[in-house]
BAMILO-213519 format. One record per residue (C-alpha): residue number from 1; residue in one letter; x, y, z. Coordinates in nm, 2 decimals, padded with zeros to 4 digits. Example, Ala and Ser with C-alpha at 12.3 -4.5 7.8 and 13.67 -1.06 7.14 Angstrom:
2
<atom 1; a; <01.23; -00.45; 00.78>>
<atom 2; s; <01.37; -00.11; 00.71>>
% end
This chain:
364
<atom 1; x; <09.19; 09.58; 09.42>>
<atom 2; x; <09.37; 09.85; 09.24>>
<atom 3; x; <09.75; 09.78; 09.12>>
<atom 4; x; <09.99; 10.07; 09.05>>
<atom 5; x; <10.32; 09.99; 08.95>>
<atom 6; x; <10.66; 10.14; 09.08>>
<atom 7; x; <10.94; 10.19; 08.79>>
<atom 8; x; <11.28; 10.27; 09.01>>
<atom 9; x; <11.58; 10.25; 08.84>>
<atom 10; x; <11.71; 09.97; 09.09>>
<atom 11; x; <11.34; 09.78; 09.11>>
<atom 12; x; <11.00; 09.79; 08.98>>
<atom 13; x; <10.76; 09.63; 09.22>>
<atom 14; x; <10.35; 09.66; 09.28>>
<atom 15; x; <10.18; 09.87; 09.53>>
<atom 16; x; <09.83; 09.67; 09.58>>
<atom 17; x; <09.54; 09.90; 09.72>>
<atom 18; x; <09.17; 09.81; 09.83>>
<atom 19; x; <08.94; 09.73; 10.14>>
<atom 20; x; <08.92; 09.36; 10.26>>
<atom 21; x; <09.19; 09.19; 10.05>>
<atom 22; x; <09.45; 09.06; 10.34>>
<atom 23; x; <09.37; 08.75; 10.23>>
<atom 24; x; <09.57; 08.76; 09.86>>
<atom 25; x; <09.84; 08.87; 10.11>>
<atom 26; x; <10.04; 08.56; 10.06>>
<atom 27; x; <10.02; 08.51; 09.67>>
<atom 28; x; <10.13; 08.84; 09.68>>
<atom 29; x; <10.45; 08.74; 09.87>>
<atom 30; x; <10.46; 08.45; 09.61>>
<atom 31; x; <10.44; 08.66; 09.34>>
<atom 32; x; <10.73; 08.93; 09.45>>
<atom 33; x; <10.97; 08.72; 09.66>>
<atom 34; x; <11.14; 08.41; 09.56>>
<atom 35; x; <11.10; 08.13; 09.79>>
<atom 36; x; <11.14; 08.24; 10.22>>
<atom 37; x; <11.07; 08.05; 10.51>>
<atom 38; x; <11.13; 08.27; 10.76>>
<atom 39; x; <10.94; 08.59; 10.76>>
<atom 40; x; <11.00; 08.88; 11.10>>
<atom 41; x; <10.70; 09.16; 11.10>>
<atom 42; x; <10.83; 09.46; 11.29>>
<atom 43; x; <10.48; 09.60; 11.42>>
<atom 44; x; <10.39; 09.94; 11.57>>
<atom 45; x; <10.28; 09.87; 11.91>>
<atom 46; x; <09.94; 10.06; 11.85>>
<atom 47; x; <09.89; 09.81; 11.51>>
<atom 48; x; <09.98; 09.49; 11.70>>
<atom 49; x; <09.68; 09.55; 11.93>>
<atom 50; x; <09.46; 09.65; 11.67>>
<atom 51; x; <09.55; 09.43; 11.37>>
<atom 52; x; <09.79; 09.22; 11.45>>
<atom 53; x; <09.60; 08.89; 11.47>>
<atom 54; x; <09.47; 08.96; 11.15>>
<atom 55; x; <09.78; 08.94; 10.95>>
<atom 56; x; <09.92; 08.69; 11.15>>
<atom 57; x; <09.67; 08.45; 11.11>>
<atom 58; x; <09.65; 08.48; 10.74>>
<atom 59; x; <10.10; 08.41; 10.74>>
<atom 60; x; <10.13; 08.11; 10.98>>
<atom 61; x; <09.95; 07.84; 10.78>>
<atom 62; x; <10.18; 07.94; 10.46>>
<atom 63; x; <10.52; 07.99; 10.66>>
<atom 64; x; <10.76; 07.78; 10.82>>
<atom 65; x; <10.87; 08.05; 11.08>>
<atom 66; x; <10.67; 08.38; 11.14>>
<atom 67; x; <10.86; 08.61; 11.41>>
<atom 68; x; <10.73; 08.93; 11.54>>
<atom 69; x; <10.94; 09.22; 11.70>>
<atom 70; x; <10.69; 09.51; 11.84>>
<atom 71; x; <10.82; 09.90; 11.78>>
<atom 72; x; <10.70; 10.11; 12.02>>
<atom 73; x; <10.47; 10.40; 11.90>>
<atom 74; x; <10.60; 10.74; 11.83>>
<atom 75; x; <10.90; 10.95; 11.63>>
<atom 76; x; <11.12; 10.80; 11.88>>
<atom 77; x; <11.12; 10.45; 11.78>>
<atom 78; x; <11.32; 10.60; 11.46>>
<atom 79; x; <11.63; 10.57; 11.66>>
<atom 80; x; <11.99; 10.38; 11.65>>
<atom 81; x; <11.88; 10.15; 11.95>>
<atom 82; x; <11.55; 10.05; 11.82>>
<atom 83; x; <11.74; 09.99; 11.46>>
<atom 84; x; <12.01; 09.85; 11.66>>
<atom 85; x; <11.78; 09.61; 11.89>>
<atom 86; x; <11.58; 09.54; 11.60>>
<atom 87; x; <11.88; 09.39; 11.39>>
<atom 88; x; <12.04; 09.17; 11.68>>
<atom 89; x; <11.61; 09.05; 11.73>>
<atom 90; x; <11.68; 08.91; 11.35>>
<atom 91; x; <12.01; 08.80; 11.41>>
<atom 92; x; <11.88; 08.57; 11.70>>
<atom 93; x; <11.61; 08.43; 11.47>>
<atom 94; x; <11.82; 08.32; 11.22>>
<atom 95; x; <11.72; 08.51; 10.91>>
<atom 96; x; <11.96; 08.46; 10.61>>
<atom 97; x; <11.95; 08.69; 10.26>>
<atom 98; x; <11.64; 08.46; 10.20>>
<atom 99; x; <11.44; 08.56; 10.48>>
<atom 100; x; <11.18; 08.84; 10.45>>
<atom 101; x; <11.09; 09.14; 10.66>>
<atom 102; x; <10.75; 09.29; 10.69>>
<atom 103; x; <10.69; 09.67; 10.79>>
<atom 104; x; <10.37; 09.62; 10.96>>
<atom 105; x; <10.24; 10.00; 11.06>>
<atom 106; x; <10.26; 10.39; 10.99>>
<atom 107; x; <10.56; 10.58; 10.86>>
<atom 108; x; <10.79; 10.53; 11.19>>
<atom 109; x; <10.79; 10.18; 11.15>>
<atom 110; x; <10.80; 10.15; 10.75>>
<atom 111; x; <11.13; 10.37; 10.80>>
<atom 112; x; <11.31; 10.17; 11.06>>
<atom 113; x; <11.19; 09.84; 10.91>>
<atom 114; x; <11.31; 10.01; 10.54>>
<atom 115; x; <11.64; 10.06; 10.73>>
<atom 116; x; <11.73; 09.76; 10.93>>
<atom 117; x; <11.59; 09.54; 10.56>>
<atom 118; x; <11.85; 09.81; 10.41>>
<atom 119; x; <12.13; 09.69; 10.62>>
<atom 120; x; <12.10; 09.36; 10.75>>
<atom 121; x; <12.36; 09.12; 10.59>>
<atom 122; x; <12.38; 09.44; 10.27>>
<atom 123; x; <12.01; 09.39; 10.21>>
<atom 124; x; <11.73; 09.17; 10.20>>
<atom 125; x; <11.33; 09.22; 10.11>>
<atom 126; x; <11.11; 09.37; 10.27>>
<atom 127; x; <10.73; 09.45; 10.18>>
<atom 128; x; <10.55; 09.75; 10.34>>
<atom 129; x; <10.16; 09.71; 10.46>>
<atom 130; x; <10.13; 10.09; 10.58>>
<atom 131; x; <09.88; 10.09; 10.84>>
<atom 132; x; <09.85; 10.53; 10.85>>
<atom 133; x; <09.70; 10.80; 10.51>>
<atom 134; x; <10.05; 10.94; 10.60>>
<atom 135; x; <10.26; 10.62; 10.52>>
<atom 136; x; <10.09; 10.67; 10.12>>
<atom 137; x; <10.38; 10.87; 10.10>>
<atom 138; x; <10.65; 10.73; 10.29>>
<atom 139; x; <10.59; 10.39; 10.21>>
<atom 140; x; <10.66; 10.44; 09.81>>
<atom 141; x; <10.98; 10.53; 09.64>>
<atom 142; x; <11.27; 10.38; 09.93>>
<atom 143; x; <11.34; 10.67; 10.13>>
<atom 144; x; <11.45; 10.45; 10.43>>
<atom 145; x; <11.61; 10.62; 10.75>>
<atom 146; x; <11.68; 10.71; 11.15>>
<atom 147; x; <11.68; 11.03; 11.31>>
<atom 148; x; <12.02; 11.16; 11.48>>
<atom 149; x; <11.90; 11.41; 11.76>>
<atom 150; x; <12.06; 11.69; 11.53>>
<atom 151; x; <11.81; 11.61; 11.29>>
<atom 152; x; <11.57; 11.39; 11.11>>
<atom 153; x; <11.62; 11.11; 10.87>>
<atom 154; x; <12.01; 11.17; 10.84>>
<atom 155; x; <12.11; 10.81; 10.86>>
<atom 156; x; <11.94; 10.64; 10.57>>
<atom 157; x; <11.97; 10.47; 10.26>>
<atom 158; x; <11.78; 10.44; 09.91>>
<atom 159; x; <11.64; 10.09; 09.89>>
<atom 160; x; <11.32; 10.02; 09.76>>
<atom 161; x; <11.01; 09.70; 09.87>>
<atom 162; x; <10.94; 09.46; 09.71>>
<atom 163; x; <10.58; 09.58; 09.71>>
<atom 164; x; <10.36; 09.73; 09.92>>
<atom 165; x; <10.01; 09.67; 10.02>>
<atom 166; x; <09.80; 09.97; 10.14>>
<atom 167; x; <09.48; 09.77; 10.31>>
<atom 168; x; <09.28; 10.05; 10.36>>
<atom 169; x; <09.02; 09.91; 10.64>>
<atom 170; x; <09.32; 09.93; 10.88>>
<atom 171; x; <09.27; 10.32; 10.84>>
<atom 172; x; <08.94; 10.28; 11.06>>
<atom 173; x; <09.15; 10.28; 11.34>>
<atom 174; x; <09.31; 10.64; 11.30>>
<atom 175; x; <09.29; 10.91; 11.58>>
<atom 176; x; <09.16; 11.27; 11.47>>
<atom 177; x; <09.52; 11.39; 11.43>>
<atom 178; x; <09.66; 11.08; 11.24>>
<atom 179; x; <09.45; 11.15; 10.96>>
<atom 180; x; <09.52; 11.52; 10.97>>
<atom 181; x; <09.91; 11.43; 10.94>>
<atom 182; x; <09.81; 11.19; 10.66>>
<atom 183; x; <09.58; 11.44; 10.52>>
<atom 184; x; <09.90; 11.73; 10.50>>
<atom 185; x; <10.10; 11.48; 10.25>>
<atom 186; x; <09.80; 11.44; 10.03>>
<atom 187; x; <09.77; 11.82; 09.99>>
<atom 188; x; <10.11; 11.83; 09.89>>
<atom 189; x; <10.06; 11.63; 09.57>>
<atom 190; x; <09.80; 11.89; 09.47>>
<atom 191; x; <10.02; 12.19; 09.54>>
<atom 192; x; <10.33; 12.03; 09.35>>
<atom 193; x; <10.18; 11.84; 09.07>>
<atom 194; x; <09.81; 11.90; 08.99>>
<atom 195; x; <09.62; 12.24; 09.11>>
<atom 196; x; <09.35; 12.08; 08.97>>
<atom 197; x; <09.34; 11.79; 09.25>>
<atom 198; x; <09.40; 12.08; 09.48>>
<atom 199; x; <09.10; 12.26; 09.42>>
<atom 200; x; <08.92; 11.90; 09.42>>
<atom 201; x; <09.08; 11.90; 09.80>>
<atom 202; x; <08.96; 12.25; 09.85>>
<atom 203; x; <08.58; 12.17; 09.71>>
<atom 204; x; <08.55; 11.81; 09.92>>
<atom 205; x; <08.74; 11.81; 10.22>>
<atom 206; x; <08.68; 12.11; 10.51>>
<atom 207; x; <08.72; 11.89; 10.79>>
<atom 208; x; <08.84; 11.53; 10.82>>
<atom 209; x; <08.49; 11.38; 10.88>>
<atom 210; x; <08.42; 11.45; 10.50>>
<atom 211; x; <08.69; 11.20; 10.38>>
<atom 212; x; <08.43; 10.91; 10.26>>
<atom 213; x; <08.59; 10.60; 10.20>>
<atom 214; x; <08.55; 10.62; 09.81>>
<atom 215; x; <08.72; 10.94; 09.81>>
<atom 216; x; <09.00; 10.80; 10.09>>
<atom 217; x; <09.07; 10.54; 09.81>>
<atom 218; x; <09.13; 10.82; 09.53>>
<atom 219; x; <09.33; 11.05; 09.71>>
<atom 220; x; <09.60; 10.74; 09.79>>
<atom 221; x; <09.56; 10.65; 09.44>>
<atom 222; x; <09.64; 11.02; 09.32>>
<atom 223; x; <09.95; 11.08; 09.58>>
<atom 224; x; <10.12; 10.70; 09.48>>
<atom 225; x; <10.06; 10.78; 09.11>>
<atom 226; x; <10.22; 11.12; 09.15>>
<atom 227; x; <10.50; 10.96; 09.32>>
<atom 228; x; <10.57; 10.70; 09.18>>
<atom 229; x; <10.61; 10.87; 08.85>>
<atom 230; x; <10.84; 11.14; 09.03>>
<atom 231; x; <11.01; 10.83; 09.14>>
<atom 232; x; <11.07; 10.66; 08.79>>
<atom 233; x; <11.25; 10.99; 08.70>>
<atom 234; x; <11.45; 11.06; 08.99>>
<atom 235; x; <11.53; 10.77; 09.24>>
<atom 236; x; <11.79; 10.87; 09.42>>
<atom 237; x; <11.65; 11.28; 09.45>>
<atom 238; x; <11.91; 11.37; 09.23>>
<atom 239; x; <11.67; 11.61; 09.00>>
<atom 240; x; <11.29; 11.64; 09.03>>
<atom 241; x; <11.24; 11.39; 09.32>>
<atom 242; x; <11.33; 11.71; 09.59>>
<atom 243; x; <11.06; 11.90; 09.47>>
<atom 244; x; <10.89; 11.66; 09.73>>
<atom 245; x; <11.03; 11.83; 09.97>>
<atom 246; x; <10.78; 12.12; 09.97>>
<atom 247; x; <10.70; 12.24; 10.32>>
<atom 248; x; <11.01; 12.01; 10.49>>
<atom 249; x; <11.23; 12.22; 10.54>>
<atom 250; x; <11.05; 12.43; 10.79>>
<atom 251; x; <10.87; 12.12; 10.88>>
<atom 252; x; <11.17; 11.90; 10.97>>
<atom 253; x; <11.26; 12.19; 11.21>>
<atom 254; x; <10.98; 12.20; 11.38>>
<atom 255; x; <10.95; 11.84; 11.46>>
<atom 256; x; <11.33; 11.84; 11.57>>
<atom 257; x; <11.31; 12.16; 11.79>>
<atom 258; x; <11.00; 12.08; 11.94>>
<atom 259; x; <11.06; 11.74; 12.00>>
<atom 260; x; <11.01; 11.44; 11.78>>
<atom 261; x; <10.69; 11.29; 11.88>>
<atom 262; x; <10.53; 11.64; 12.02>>
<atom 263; x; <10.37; 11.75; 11.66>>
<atom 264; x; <10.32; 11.51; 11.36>>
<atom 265; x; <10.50; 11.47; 11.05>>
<atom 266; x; <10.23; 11.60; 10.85>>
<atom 267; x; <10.08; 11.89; 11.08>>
<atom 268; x; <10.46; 12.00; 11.10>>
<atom 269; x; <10.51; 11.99; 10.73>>
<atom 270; x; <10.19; 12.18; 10.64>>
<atom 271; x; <10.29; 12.48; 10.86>>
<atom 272; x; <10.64; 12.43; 10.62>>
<atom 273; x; <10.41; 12.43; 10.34>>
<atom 274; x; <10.20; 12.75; 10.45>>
<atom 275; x; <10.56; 12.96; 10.47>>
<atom 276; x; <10.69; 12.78; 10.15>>
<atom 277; x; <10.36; 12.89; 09.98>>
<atom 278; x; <10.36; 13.26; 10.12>>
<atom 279; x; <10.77; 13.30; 10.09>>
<atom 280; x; <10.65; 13.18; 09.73>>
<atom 281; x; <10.45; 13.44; 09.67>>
<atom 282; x; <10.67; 13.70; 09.79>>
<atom 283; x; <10.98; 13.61; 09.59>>
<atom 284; x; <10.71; 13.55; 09.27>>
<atom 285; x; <10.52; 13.89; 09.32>>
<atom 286; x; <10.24; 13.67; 09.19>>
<atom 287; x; <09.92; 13.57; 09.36>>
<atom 288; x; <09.93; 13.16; 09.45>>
<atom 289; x; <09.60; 13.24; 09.72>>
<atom 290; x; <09.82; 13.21; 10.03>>
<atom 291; x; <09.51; 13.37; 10.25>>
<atom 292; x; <09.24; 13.14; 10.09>>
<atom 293; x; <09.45; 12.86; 10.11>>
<atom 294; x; <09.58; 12.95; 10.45>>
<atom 295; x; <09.26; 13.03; 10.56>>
<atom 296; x; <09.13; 12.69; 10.43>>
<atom 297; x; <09.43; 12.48; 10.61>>
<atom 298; x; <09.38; 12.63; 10.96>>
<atom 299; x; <08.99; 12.56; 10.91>>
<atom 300; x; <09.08; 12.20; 10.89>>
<atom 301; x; <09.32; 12.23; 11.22>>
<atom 302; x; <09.69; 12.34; 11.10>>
<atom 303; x; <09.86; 12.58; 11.29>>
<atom 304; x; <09.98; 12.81; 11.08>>
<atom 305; x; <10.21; 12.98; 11.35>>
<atom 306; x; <10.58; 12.88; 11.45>>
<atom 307; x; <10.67; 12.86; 11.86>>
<atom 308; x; <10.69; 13.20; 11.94>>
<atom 309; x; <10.91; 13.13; 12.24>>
<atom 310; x; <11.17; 12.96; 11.95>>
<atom 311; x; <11.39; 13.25; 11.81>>
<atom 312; x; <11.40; 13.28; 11.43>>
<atom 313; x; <11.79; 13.25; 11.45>>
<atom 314; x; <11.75; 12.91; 11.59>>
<atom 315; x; <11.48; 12.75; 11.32>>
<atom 316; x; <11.71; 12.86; 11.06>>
<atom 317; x; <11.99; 12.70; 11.24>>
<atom 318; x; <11.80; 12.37; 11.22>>
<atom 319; x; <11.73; 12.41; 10.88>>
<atom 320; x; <12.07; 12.48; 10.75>>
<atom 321; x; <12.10; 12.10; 10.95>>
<atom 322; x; <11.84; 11.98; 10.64>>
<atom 323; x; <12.01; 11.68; 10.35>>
<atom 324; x; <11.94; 11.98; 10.12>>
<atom 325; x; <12.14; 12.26; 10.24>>
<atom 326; x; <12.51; 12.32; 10.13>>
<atom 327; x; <12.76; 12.54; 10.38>>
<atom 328; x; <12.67; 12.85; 10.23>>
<atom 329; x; <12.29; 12.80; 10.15>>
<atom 330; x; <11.95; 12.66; 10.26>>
<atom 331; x; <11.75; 12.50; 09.94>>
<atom 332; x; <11.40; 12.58; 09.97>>
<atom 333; x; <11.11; 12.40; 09.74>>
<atom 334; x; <10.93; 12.71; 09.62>>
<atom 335; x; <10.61; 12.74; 09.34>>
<atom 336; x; <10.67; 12.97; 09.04>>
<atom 337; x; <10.26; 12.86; 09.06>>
<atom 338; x; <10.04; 12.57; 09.19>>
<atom 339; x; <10.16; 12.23; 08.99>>
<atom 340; x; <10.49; 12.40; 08.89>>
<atom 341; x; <10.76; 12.35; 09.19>>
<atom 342; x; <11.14; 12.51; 09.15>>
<atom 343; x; <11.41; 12.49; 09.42>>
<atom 344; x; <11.52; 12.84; 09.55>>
<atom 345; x; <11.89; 12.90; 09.73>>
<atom 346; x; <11.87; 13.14; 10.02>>
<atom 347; x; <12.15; 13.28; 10.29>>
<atom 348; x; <12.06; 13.23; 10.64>>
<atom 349; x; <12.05; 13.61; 10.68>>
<atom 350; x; <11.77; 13.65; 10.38>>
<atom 351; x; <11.59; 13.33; 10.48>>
<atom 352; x; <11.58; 13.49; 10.85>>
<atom 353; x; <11.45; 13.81; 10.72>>
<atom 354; x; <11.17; 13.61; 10.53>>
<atom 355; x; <11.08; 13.45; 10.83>>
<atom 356; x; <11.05; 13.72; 11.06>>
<atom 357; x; <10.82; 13.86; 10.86>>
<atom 358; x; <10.62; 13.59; 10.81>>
<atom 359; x; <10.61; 13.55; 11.19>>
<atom 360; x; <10.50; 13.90; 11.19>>
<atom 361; x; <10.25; 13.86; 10.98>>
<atom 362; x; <10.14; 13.57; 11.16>>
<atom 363; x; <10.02; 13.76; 11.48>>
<atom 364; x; <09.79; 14.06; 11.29>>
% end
């Protein structure tokens, strides 16, 4: 079992990662919580059929009160009925300041869970046990929100686990395009932080079926590592911490105008990342490989095309809607080269112009 620790400004706090080690589950509570009693798993709906039983029957012989409140699957659940369902469900049960949560599941459910914990009488633990390759990302560093229909994660808070533990056998259970979302996330470490990882990506992985379970283990290892250091710097993405961003801003737009739920996080944010990368190169007049790279991403099963029937106008519209943006500008994560991130301020009129022509592009 490897250990990597989180430094935050607000909390440090371990994130636990191996195959087969549920069972140290509840030392680890011991170890990061102070004494609790009561402990409520919010549990993707998808998870509770798979591996639910497994969890819980490793809790109930060390806790008083184990309570479980299912999320249904999808974007959807990241809503303010399920967060507001989900607190009364803990209400009802009792919990107290000395309770403890449990995100149980992928990104969607580490998000809301993050959020209610956030919340719910000003705050109380929580540990995440992402179930997804996506939720390496989303489940380090306390980026905890809901998604207003005018965009996503614009109700949220900064509020950090108190540890997280990434089994990695419950990643067995992925579909095809659950891995490719998680997959999308890894690939932006290497294009932010280390090209030398990204070539690594480029060498080993053309199609999901070559992630062996040995490399599966590095790559989460790489991304937390590289997060959790951006983390350390920057909690509250103040500084360096946006540069995580890369690919989102496009990305977010897609999944909001499409319709949350229709494309995943991650193949939505590696389209952002293909313009980000090309709009790079452009404003650069330096070579970052767009083609191979693109060329390499759409082999893998990335669409590297926007909805045609979606006017330009009307992505850019939803991206001025991104935490980012100011009145007057839209803030795009750019690469001066591969490792080396910057943030770039564009007018909707020049950021349309880009994008036309990207589109453009797109269809030769």
């Amino acid at each position: 079992m490897e250990r990597i620790w989180v430094h935050a400004t607000s909390k440090s706090y371990p994130v636990l990662i191996g195959q087969d080690i549920l069972a140290t589950f509840p030392e680890v509570i011991k170890e990061v919580v102070n004494r609790t009693e009561k402990v409520l798993i919010y549990v993707d709906e998808n998870v509770y059929s798979y591996h639910y039983d497994q969890l819980i029957s490793i809790l109930q012989p060390h806790f008083k009160e184990v309570f479980t409140y299912i999320v249904p699957s999808g974007e959807s659940s990241k809503s303010f009925q399920q967060y507001y369902d989900g607190i009364t469900f803990a209400l009802e049960k009792g919990l107290n300041r000395k309770s403890l949560i449990l995100a149980f599941g992928g990104g969607v459910v580490g998000d809301l869970t993050g959020f209610i914990a956030s919340t719910y009488m000003r705050g109380i633990p929580y540990i995440q046990i992402p179930t997804t390759l996506l939720a390496h990302d989303s489940a380090i560093g306390g980026k905890v929100a809901i998604n207003h229909p005018l965009g996503k994660n614009l109700i949220g808070a900064f509020y950090q686990p108190n540890a997280v533990f990434f089994e990695t056998s419950f990643l067995k259970t992925l579909s095809h395009k659950q891995w490719l979302s998680g997959l999308a996330e890894v690939i932006k470490y290497g294009f932010i932080d280390d090209p030398d990882f990204l070539m690594e990506l480029q060498k080993n992985v053309q199609k999901v079926e070559d992630l062996s379970d040995s490399f599966i283990k590095k790559i989460i290892s790489k991304g937390i590592k590289i997060k959790a250091k951006i983390v350390k710097d920057d909690e509250q993405e103040k500084g360096v911490r946006a540069y995580l961003n890369f690919g989102h801003t496009l990305g977010h737009a897609i999944e909001s105008l499409y319709g949350y739920g229709k494309v995943t996080h991650g193949s939505a944010v590696a389209t952002g990342m293909m313009f980000a990368l090309w709009l790079s190169e452009n404003i650069s007049e330096k070579s970052l490989h767009y083609l191979q790279l693109l060329n390499w991403m759409t082999q893998m099963g990335y669409q590297s095309t926007i909805d045609s029937t979606i006017s330009t106008e009307t992505f850019v519209e939803k991206m001025k809607q991104d935490k980012k943006s100011t009145d007057d500008y839209i803030k795009m994560v750019l690469l001066d080269r591969i490792g080396h991130p910057f943030i770039k301020d564009f007018t909707k009129e020049e950021l349309m112009s880009y994008l036309n022509i990207w589109r453009q592009e797109g269809k030769k």
